[in-house]
C-alpha positions in Angstrom: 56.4 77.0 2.3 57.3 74.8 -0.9 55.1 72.0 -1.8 56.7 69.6 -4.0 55.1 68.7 -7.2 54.2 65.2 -6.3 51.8 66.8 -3.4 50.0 69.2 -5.4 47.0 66.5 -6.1 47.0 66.0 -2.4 47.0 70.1 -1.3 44.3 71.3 -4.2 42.1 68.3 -2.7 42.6 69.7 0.3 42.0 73.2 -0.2 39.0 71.7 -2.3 37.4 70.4 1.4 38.1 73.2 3.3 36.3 75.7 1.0 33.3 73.1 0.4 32.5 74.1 4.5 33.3 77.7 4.3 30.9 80.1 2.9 30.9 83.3 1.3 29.6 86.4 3.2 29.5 90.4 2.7 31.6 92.0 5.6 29.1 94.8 6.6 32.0 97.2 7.0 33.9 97.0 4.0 31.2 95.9 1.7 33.0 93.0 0.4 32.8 89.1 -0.2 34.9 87.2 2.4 35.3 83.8 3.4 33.0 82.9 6.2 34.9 79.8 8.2 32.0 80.2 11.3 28.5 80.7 11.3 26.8 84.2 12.3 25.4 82.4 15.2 28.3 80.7 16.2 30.1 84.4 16.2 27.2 86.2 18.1 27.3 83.4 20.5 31.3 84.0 20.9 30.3 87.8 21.1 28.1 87.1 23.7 30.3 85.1 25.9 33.3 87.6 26.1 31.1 90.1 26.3 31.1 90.4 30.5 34.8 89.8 30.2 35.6 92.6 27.9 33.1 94.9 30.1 35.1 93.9 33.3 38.0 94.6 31.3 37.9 97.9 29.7 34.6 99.4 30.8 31.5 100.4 28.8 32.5 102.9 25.7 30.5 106.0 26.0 30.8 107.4 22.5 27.6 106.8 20.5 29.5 106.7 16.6 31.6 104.2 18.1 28.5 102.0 19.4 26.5 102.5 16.2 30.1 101.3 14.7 
């Protein structure tokens, strides 16, 4: 995607807003800073709703590396 010259203004402004309600957060995994566009509790909520789904789905994981994982 091009943006033409006269739109820059327009597209840092708005790159400006979005980051303004993002955050930064350390990914547990890989140790480094990402950008955070949801909340912790907004994810553990979305974790906890698909949760039975995924269950009813694919069955419990028996494999305790995995689980601590």
């Amino acid at each position: 995607m091009r943006i033409p010259p006269k739109r820059w203004p327009m597209f840092v402004l708005a790159l400006a807003v979005l980051f303004s309600f993002t955050g930064c957060a350390v990914n547990p995994v890989t140790g480094q800073q990402e950008i955070v566009l949801i909340s912790e509790q907004q994810e553990l909520a979305y974790g906890r709703e698909a949760h039975p789904q995924i269950l009813a789905q694919f069955g419990q994981v028996e494999d305790a590396s995995l689980q601590r994982y």
